[in-house]
N, C-alpha and C positions, 0 to 999 in steps of 0.2 A: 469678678462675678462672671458664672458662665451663660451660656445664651442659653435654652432649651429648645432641643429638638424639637419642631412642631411631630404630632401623632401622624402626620401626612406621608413624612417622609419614607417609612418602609414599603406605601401602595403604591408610592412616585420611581423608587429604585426596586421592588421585586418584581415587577416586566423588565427593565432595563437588565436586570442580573441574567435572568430568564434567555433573553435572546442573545445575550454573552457567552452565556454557556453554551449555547444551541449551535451558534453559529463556531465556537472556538475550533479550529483545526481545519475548519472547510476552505483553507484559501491557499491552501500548501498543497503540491506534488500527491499524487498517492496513488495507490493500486488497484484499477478496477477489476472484473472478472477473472478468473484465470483458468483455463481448461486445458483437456488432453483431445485430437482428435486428430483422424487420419496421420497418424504416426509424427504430431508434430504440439508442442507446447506452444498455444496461445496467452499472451497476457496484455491485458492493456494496463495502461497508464495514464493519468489523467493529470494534466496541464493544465494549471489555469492560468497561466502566467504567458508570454510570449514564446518564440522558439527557444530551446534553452539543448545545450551538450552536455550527454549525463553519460554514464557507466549503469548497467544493467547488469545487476548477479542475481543469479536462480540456481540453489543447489536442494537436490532433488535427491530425497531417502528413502529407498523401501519400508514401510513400516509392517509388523508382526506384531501380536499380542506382550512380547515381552522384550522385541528387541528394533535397531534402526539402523540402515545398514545405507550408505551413502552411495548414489548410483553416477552420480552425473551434476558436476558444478560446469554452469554455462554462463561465461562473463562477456558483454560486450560493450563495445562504444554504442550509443543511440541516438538521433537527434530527433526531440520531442518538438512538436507544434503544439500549439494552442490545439487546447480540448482533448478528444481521447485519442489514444494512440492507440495498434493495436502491433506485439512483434510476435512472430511465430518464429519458433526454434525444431528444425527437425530432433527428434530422440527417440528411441525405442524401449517403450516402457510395456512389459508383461503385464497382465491380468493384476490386481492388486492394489492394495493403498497407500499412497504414496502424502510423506507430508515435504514442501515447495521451503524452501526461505525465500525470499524475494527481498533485496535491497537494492536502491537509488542511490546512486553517489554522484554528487556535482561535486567535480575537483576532489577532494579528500576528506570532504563531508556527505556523512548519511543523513540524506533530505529525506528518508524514507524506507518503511521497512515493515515485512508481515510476513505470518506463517499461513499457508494457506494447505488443507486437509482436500487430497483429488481420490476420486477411485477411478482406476482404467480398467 
């Protein structure tokens, strides 16, 4: 014979679910701001975790209405501290819109990864 559910149980778990969801992804590596200025590419990074050795890729595509033309991939070693990081990369990017890939890699895994849309 089975037990029945008290009627309680979904009021008692849909706030529990609620701040599962809310909170999911927030405690991992990721990419804050990322901009173009005085001829140099700023991005930060956001660490929540302690110092940590990572690889930093940023490849960087002129974009046009029908086509993507790849300008400049910038790979570096980084070394992150707690909270936000900020690295500026010189580059000379003309007038125009450009879309970012940005990937994190600790050792030979991507901890992390986005496309971000910039105009200069």
């Amino acid at each position: 014979m089975m037990a029945a559910i008290p009627r309680t149980a979904p009021i008692i778990w849909l706030p529990c679910l609620c701040i599962l969801a809310l909170t999911a992804g927030c405690t991992g590596t990721g990419f804050g701001e990322v901009d173009y200025a005085d001829g140099a590419l700023h991005v930060e990074v956001d660490n929540p975790s302690g110092p940590l050795e990572a690889t930093l890729q940023v490849t960087i595509s002129r974009t046009s209405t029908f086509e993507q033309e790849e300008v400049e991939t910038i790979v570096r070693s980084v070394d992150l501290q707690d909270g936000t990081n900020t690295f500026s990369y010189p580059v000379a990017l003309e007038p125009g819109s450009y879309k970012l890939y940005l990937y994190l890699l600790e050792g030979d895994e991507r901890t992390a990864a986005v496309i971000r849309d910039i105009q200069v």
